[in-house]
C-alpha positions as CSV (number, residue, x, y, z in Angstrom):
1,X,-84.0,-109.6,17.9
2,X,-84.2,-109.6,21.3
3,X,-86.0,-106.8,23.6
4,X,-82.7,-105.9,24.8
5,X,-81.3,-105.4,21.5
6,X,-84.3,-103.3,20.6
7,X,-84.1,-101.0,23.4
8,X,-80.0,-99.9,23.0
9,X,-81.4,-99.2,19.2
10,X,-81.2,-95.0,18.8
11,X,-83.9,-94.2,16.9
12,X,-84.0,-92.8,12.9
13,X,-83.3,-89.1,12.5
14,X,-85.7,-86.9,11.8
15,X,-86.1,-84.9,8.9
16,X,-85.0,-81.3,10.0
17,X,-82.4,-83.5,11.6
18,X,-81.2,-84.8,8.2
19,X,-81.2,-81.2,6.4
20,X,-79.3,-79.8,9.1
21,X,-76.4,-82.5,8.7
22,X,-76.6,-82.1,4.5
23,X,-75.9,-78.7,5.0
24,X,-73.2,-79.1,7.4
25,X,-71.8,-81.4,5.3
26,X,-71.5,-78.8,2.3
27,X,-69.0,-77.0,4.6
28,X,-68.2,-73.6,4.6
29,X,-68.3,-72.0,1.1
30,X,-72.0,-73.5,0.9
31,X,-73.3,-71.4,3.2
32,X,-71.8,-68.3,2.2
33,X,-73.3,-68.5,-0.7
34,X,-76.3,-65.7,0.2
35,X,-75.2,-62.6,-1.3
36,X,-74.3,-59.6,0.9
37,X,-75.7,-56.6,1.5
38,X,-75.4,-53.9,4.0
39,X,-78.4,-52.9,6.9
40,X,-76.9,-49.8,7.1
41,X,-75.8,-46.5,5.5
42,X,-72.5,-47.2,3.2
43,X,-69.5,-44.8,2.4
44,X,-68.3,-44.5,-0.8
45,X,-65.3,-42.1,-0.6
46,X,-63.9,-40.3,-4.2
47,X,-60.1,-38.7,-2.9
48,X,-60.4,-36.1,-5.6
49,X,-62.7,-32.8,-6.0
50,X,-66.5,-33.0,-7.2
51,X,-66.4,-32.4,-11.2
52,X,-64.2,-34.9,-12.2
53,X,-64.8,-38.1,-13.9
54,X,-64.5,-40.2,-10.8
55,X,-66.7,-38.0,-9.1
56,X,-69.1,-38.3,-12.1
57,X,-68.7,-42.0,-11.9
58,X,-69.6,-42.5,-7.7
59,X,-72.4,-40.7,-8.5
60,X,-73.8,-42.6,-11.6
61,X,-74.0,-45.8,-9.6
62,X,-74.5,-44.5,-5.6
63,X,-78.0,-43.8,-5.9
64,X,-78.9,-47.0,-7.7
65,X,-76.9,-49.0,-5.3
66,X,-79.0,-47.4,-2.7
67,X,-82.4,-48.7,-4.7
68,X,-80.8,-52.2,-4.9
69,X,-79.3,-52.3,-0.9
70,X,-82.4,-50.0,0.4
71,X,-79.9,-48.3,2.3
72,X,-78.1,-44.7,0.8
73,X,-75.0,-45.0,-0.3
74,X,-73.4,-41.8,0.6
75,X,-70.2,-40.2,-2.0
76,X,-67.8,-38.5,0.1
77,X,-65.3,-36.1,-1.7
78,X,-62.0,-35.8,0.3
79,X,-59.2,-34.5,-2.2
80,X,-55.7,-34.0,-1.1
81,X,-52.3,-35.3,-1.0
82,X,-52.7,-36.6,-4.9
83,X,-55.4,-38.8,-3.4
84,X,-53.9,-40.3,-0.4
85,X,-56.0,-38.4,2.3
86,X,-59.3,-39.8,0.8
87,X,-57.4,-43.0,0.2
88,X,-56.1,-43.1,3.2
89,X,-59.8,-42.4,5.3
90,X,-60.7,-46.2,3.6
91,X,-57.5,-47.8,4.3
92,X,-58.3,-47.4,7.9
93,X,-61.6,-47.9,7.4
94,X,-63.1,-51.8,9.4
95,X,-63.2,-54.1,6.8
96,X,-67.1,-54.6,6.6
97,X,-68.0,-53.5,3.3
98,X,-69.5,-50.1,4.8
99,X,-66.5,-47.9,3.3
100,X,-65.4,-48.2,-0.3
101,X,-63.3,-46.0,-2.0
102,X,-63.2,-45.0,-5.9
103,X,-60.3,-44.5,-7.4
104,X,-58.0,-44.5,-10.4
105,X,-54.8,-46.0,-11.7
106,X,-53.0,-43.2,-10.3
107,X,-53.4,-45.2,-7.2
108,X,-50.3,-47.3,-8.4
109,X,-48.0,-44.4,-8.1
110,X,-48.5,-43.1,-5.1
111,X,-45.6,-44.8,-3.8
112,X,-43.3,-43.2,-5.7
113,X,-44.8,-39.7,-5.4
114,X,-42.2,-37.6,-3.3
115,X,-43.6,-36.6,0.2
116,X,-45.9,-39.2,1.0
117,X,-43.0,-41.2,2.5
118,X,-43.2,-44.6,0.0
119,X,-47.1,-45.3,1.2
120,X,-48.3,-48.3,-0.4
121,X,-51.9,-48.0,-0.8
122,X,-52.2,-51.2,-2.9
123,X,-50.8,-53.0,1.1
124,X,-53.8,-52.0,2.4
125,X,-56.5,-52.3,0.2
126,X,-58.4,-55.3,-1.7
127,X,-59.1,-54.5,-5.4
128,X,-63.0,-55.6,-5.8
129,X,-64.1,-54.7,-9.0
130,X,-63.7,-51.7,-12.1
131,X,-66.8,-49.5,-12.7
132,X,-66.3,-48.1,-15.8
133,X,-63.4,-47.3,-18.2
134,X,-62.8,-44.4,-20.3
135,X,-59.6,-43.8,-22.5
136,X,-57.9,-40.3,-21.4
137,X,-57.6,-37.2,-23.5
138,X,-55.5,-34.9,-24.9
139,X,-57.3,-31.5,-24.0
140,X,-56.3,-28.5,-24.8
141,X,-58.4,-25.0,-24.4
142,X,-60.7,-23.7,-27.4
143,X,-58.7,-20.6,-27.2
144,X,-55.7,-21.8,-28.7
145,X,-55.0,-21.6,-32.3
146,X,-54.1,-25.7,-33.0
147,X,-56.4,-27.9,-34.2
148,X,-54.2,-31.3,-34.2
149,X,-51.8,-32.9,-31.2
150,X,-48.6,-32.5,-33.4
151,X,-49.8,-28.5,-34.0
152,X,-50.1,-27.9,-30.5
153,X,-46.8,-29.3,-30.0
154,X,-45.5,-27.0,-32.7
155,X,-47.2,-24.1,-31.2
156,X,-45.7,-24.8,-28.1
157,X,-42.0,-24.5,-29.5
158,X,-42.6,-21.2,-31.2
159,X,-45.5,-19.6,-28.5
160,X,-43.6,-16.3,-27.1
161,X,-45.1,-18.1,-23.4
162,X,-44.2,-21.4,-22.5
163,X,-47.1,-23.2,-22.5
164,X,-48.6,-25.2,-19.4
165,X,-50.3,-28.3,-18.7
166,X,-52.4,-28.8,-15.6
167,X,-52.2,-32.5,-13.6
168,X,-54.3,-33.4,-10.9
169,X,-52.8,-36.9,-10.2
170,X,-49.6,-38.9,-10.8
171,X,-50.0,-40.2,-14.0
172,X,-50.7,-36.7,-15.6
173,X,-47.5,-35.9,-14.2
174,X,-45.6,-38.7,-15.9
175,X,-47.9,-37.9,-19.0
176,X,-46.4,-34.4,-18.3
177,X,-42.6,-35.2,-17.7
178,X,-42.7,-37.8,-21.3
179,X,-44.2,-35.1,-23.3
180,X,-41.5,-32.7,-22.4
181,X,-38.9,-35.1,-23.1
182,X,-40.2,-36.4,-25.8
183,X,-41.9,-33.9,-27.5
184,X,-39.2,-31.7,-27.5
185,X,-41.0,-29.2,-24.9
186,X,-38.0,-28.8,-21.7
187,X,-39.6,-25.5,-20.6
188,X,-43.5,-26.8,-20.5
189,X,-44.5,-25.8,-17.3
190,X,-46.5,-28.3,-14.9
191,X,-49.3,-26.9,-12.9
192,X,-50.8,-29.1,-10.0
193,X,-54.4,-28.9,-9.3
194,X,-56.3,-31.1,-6.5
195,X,-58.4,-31.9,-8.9
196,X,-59.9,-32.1,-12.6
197,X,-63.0,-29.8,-12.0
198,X,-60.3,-26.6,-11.7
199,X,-58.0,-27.7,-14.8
200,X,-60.6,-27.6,-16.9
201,X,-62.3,-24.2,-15.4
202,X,-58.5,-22.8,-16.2
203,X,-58.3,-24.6,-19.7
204,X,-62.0,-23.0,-20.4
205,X,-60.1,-19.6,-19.9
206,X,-56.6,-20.4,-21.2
207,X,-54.8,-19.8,-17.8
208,X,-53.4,-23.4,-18.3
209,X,-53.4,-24.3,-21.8
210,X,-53.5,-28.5,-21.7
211,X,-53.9,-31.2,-19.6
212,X,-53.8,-35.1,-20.3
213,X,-57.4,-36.5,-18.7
214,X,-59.8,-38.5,-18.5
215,X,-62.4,-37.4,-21.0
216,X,-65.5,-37.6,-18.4
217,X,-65.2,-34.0,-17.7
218,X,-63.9,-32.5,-20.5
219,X,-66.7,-33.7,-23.1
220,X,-69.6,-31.3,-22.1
221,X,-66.9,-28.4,-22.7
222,X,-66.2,-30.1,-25.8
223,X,-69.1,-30.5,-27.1
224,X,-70.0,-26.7,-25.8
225,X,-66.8,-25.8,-27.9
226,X,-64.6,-24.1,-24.7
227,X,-62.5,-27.2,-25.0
228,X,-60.7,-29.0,-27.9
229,X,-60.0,-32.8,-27.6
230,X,-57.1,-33.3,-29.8
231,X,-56.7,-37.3,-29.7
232,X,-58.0,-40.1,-26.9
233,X,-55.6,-42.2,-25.6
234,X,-57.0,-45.6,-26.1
235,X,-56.1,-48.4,-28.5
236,X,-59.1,-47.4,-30.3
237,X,-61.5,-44.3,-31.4
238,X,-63.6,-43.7,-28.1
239,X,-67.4,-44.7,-29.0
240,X,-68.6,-41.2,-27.6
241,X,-66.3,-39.2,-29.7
242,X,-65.6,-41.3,-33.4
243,X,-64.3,-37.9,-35.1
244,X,-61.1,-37.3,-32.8
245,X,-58.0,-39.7,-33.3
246,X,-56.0,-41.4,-31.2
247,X,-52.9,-40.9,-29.9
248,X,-51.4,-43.3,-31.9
249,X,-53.4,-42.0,-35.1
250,X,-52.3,-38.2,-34.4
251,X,-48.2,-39.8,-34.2
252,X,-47.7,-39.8,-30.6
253,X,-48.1,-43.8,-29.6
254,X,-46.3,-43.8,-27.0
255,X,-49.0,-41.5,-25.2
256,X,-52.2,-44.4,-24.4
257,X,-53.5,-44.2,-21.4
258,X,-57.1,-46.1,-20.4
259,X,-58.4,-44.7,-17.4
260,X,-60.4,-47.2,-15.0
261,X,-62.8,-46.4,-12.1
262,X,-62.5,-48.8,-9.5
263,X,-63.7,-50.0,-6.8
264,X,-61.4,-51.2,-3.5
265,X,-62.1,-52.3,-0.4
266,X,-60.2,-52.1,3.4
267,X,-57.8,-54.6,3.7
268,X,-59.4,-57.9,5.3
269,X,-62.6,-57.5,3.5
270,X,-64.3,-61.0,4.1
271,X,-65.1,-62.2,0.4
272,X,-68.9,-62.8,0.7
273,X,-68.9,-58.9,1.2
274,X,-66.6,-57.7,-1.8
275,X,-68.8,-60.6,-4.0
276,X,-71.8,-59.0,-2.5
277,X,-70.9,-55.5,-4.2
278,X,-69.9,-56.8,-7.2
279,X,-73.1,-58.5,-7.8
280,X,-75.3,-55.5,-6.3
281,X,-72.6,-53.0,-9.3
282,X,-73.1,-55.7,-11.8
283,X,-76.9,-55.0,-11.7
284,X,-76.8,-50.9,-11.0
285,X,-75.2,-50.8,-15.1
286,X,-78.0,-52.2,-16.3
287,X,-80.1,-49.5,-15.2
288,X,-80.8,-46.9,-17.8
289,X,-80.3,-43.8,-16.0
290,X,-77.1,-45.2,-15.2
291,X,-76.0,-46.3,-18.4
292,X,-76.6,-43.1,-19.8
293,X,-74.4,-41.2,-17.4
294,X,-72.1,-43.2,-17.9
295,X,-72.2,-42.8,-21.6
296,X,-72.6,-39.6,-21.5
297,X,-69.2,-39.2,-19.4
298,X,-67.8,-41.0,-22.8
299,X,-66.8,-43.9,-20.6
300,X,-68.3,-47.6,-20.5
301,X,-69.2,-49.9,-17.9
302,X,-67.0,-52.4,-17.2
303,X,-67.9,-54.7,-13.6
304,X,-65.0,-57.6,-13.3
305,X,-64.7,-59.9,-11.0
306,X,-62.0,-59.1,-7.8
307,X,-59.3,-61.3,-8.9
308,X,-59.5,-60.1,-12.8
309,X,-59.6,-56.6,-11.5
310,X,-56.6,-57.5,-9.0
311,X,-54.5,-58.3,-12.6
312,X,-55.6,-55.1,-14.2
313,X,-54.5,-53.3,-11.6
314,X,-50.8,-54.8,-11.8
315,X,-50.9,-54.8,-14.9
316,X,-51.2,-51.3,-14.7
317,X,-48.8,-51.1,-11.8
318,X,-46.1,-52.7,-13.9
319,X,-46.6,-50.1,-16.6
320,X,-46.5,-47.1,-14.5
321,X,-43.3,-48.0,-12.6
322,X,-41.4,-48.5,-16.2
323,X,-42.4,-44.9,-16.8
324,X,-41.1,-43.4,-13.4
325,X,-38.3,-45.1,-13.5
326,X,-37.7,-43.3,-16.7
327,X,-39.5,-40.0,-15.7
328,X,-39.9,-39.9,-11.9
329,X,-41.8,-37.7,-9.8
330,X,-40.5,-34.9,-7.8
């Protein structure tokens, strides 16, 4: 080799030089691979009343997310509008992962409900994971004399009152308009709530006699004996309460409802972020404390991946609009 040649020779690349290019090479999704988490205070916003079950739910897993981030995680309750104004706050939220929102399948519906002008939520939000899951209940109060589903609708044809059944979302109120129908009940009387926490204070006393929900907040009652749960609404016995039937079991099949926490995100949510959060939720359920309220609320944690929780929720969606097109909202 000449000494020409040697000189136009550029010489070997070092060895930061030649990690640098590796991971370059890797391209993009290999270097999004560190999970996220947030360096500041994070929203998590529940568009119903404190006392229900998704109430009871944001607060079973805020504080431990806060442990896990070291930064709080903050539940904000902003009822209204059968959900949309809370709903609403997160849908025009930035799309940085600093506010979620918790909500239910009654999310599905709002679209259809009367007043709120055909708002899509679903448009505007990114489905990132479910929470927990808890089948819904029949509840009815103490105070009445019934003991089964099928005798509380009996009561309710020969009562000298109508009887009443208190919704505070959507799908109670489809629940609400089927059991009528179906039941045989065309003057039960629907009472709107803005949230679960009042129906079952008025249940307690017997100002509204029943109410289809979930059975987070009705078990303490139930188990203090101011509330009867007459069947859950699941495919099977609920694991917190073996000795009530289901809805199927009590003759009434057509009346299953499985009620799912979950999470969503703004919109545009990168998906490093929404992966971040479900691998932070993913560990919060394993936590004790956390597993017991849960539990305890009769529900079970259940943390999916985005894209399986994006099919449960259409699947959910597809279910609901058969029903309003049979029984729609007004």
């Amino acid at each position: 080799m000449t000494l020409e040649c040697f000189r136009n020779q550029k010489p070997p690349p070092g060895p930061g030089l030649l990690a640098a290019a590796a991971l370059l090479s890797l391209g993009p999704p290999a270097l999004a691979q560190t999970a996220w988490q947030p360096d500041r205070p994070v929203t998590l916003v529940v568009p119903y009343s404190a006392g229900g079950g998704t109430d009871a739910t944001a607060r079973a897993v805020s504080k431990q997310l806060g442990v896990i981030w070291k930064q709080p995680v903050v539940v904000e309750n902003m009822p209204g509008a059968d959900g949309l104004i809370g709903t609403r706050r997160v849908m025009e939220a930035r799309p940085d992962g600093y506010t979620l929102l918790l909500q239910v399948p009654s999310i599905v519906v709002t679209k259809y409900t009367p007043g709120l002008k055909g708002i899509d939520p679903l448009a505007r939000l990114e489905p990132v994971t479910a929470i927990s899951q808890s089948p819904a209940a029949v509840v009815v109060s103490a105070k009445l004399p019934v003991k089964t589903f099928g005798e509380f609708v009996q009561y309710c044809k020969t009562a000298a009152q109508p009887c009443s059944l208190g919704t505070g979302e959507s799908t109670a109120r489809i629940s609400a308009k089927q059991l009528a129908a179906e039941a045989g009940l065309p003057n039960l009387i629907v009472v709107n709530y803005r949230g679960t926490g009042a129906i079952v204070t008025d249940m307690i006393a017997n100002n509204v006699n029943m109410a289809f929900t979930g059975i987070t907040a009705a078990l303490p009652h139930y188990k203090a004996g101011t509330l009867k749960i007459l069947a859950t609404q699941g495919p099977k016995r609920a694991a917190a309460l073996p000795e009530v039937p289901t809805t199927a079991e009590a003759g009434y099949p057509q009346f299953q409802s499985v009620t799912w926490f979950g999470l969503f995100a703004p919109k545009g949510t990168p998906a490093n972020v929404t992966q971040g959060i479900v691998a932070a939720l993913r560990e919060a359920v394993k936590d004790t404390d956390v597993q017991k309220t849960i539990a305890a609320a009769g529900a079970e944690p259940v943390v999916n991946a985005p894209a399986a929780f994006a099919a449960q929720v259409r699947q959910e969606s597809d279910r609901l609009a058969a029903l309003v097109k049979l029984y729609p909202l007004e």
